[in-house]
C-alpha positions as CSV (number, residue, x, y, z in Angstrom):
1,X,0.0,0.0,0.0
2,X,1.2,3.3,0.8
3,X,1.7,6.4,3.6
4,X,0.9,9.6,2.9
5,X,0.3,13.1,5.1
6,X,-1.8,16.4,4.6
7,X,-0.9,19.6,6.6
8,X,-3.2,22.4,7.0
9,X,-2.6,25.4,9.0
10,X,0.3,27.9,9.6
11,X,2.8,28.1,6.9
12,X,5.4,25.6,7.1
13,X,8.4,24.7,5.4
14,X,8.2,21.1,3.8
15,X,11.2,19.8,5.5
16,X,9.5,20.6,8.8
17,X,7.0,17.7,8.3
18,X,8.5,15.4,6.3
19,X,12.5,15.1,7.0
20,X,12.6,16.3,11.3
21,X,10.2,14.4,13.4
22,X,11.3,11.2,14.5
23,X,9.2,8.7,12.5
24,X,8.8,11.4,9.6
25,X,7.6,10.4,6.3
26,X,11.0,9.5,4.9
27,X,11.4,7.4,7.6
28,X,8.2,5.3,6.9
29,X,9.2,5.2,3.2
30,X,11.8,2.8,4.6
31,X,10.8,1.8,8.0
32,X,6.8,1.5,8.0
33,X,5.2,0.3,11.7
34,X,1.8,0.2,10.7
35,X,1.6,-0.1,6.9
36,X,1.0,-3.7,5.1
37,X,4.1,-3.2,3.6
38,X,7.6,-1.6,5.6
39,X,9.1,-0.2,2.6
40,X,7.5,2.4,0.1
41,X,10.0,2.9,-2.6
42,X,7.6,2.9,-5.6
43,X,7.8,6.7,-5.8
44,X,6.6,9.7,-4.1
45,X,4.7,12.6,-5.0
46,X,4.4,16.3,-2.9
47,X,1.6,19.2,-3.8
48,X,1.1,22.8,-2.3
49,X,-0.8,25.5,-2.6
50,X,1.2,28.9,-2.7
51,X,-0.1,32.4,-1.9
52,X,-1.2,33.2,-4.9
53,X,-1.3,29.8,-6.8
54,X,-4.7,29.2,-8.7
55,X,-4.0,25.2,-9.1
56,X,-1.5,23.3,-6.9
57,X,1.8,22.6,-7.6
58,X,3.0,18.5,-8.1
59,X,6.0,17.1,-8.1
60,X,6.3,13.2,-8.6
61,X,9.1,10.7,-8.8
62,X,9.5,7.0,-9.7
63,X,12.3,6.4,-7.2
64,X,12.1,6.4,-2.9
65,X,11.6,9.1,-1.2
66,X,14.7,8.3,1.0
67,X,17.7,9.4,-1.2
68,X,15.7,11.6,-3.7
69,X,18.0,15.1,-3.5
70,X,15.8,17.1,-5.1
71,X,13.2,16.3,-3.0
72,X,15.1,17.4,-0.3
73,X,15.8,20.4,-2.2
74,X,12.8,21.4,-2.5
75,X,11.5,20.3,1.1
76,X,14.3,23.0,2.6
77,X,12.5,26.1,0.3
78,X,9.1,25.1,-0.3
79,X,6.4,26.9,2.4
80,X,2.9,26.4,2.3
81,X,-0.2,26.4,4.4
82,X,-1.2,23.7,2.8
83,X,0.4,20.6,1.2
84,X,0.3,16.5,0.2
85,X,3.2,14.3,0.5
86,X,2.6,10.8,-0.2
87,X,5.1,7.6,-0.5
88,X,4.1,4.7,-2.7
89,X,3.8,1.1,-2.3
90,X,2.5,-0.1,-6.2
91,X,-0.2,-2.3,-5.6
92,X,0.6,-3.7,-9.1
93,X,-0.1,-0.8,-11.7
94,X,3.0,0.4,-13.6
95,X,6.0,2.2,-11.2
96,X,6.2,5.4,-13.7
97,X,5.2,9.3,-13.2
98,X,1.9,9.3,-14.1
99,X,0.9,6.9,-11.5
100,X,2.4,8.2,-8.3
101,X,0.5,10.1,-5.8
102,X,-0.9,13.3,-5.7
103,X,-3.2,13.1,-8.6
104,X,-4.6,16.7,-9.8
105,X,-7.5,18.6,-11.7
106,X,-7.7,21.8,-11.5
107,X,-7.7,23.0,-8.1
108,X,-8.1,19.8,-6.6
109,X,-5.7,17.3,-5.2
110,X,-6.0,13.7,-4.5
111,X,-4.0,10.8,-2.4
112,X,-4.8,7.7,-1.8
113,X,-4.0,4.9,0.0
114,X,-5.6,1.4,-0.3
115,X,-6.8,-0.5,-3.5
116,X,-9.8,-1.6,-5.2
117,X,-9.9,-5.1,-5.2
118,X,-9.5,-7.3,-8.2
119,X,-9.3,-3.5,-10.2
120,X,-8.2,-5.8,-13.3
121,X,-11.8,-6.9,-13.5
122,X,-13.6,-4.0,-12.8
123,X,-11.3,-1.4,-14.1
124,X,-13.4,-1.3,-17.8
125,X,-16.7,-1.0,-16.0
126,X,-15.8,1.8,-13.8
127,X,-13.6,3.8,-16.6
128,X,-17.2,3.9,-18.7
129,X,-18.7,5.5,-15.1
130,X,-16.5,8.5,-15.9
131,X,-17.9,11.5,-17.4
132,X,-16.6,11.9,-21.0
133,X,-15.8,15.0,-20.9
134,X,-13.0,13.6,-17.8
135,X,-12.0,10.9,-19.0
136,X,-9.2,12.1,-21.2
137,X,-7.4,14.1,-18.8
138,X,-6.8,10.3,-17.1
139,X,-3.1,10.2,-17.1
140,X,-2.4,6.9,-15.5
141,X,-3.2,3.1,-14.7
142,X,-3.8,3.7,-11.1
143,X,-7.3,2.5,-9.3
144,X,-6.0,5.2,-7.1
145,X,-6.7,7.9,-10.1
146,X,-10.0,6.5,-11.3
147,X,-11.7,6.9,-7.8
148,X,-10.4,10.7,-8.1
149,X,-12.1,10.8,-11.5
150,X,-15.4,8.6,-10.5
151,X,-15.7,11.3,-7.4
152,X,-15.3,14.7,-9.6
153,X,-17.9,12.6,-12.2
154,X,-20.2,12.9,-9.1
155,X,-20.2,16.2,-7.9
156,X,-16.6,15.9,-5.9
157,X,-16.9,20.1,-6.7
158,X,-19.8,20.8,-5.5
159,X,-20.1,18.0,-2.5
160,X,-16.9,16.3,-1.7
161,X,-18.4,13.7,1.0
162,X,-21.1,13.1,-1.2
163,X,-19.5,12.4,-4.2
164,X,-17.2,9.8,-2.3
165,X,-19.3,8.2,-1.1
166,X,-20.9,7.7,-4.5
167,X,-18.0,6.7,-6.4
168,X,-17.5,4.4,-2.8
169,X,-20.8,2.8,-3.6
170,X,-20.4,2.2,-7.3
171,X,-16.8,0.7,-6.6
172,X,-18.6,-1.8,-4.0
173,X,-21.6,-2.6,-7.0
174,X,-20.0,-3.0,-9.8
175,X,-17.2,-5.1,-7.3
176,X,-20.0,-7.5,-6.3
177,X,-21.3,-8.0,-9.7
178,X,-18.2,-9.6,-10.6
179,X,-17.9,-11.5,-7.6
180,X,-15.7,-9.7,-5.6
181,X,-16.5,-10.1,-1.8
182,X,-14.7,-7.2,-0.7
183,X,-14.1,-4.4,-3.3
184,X,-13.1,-1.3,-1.7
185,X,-10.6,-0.2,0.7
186,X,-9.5,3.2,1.0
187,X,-8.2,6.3,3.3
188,X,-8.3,9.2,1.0
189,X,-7.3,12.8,1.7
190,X,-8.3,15.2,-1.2
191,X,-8.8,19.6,-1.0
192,X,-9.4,22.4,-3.3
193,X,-7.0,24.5,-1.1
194,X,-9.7,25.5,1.2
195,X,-10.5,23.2,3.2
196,X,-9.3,19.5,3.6
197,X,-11.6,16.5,3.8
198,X,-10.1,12.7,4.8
199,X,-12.1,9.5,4.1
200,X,-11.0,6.0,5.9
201,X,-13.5,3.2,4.9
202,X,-13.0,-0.6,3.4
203,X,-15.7,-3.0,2.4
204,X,-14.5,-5.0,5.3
205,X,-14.4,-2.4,8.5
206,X,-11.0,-3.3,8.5
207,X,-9.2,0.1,6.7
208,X,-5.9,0.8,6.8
209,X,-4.4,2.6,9.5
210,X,-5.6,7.0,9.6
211,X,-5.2,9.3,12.4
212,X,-5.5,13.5,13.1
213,X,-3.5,15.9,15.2
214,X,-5.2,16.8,18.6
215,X,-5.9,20.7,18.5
216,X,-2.7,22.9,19.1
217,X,-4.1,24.6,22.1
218,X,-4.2,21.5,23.8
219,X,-0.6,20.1,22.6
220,X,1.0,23.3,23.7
221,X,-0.3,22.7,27.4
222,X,0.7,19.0,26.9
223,X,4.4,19.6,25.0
224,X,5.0,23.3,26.4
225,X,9.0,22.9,25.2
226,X,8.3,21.7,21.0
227,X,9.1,24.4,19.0
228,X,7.2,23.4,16.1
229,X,3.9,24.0,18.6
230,X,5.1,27.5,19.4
231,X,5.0,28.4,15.4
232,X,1.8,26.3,14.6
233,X,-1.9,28.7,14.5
234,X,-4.8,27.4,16.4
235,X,-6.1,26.0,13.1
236,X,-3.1,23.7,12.4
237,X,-3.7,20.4,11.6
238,X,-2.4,17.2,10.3
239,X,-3.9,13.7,9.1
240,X,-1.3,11.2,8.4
241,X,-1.4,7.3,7.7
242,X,0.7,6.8,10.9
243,X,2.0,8.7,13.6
244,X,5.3,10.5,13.0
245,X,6.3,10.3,16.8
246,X,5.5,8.6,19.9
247,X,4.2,11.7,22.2
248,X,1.4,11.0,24.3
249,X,-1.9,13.3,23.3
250,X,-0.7,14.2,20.2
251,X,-2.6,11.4,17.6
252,X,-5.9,10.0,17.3
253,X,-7.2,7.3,15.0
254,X,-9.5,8.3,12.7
255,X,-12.4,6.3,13.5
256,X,-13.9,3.3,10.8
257,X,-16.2,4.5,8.5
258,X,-15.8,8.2,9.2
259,X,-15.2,11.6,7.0
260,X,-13.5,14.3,8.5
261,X,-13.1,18.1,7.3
262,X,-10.3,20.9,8.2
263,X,-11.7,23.8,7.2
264,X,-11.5,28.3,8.5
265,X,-15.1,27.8,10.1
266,X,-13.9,24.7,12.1
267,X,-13.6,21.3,11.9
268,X,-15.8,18.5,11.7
269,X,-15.7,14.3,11.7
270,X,-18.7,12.7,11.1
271,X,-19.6,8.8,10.1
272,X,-19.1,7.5,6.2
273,X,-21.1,5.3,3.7
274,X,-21.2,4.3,0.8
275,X,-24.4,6.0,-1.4
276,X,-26.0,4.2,-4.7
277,X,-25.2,5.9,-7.8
């Protein structure tokens, strides 16, 4: 499968995230604790939204994220208020650009990690779900990218949770038309550089591993001496595949089946299904 992380709040270098804490992203891309796999060296991908950037920037790599100097390059000079870093463990589509996490239209930005079962089978059924007028600007082989492009086919624009959860429900039909018992499992982060919604839900209430940041004013009166929590707004947040340290109060798992939202007029988490198309 894979790890990935989406920061939301005060801005912050890149490096800050994903190179200093102890159990960083780097470090999972070789070193995974909760992940099915403990090494995700199929590429990695970062996106950010600048301070006057209409669409977000993406940068994606075949390699792992562990030795990639560019990466680090860009981690040490990049700022943002808002960005996706994601590490890749293929699933069994191609290990080439195109295919590596974030995926982006427009304004929005999509990671993802998980797989549709069987997606051989199923991809041809799904791909003629996708608006026409989409389907073109498909650049890859992922399942990953096709559930991005099922949920914009459905509204992702106007209703983000709604639209998931259809494209979640036709990925479980179409699944159990050909006979798969378990189609779907997923933990999904996507934004339009406003606000930023995260999904964890599988066909079997067994997802893979999500959890949130507890809210800064607490953490400072928890971990008065971090110095990351003395820069960090009251509005910072981060949702991350796994932990990146071992500080007491700071994560909490995202529960099964739930949809959560970091946005200016507060956050919300609230429970996730799958809707008929």
């Amino acid at each position: 499968m894979c790890r990935w992380l989406a920061y939301s709040g005060t801005p912050m270098l890149l490096e800050t995230l994903l190179y200093e804490p102890d159990h960083s992203l780097i470090d999972q891309s070789l070193h995974s604790r909760l992940g099915v796999e403990t090494t995700n060296g199929d590429g990695f991908g970062i996106g950010w939204f600048g301070p006057e950037m209409e669409t977000p920037a993406i940068v994606r790599e075949t390699g792992p994220a562990w030795s990639n100097r560019n990466l680090r390059e860009i981690a040490g000079h990049v700022r943002s208020s808002l960005f996706f870093a994601h590490i890749r463990a293929s699933t069994g589509s191609a290990v080439q650009q195109t295919n590596c996490h974030p995926f982006r239209h427009g304004r929005w930005m999509w990671m993802h990690n998980g797989a549709i079962a069987e997606y051989h089978r199923v991809r041809r059924d799904l791909a003629l779900a996708v608006d026409p007028r989409l389907f073109l600007d498909i650049e890859g082989s992922t399942d990953s990218e096709m559930m991005f492009f099922l949920a914009l086919t459905f509204g992702l624009e106007e209703d983000p949770p709604g639209a998931v959860a259809r494209m979640a429900g036709l990925v479980e039909e179409i699944g159990h038309e050909h006979g798969v018992e378990h189609p779907l499992q997923m933990t999904v982060a996507v934004t339009e550089g406003r606000r930023l919604w995260a999904f964890r839900y599988s066909s079997q209430r067994a997802s893979r591993s999500l959890y949130y940041s507890s809210r800064v004013e607490t953490l400072r009166a928890l971990h008065p001496g971090m110095p990351f929590l003395r820069k960090a707004s009251d509005d910072t947040r981060l949702i991350v595949s796994e932990p990146l340290g071992n500080l007491p109060g700071v994560w909490n798992e995202v529960p099964e089946g739930s949809c959560g939202v970091v946005r200016p007029e507060g956050d919300k988490l609230f429970p996730f299904a799958p809707q008929p198309v």
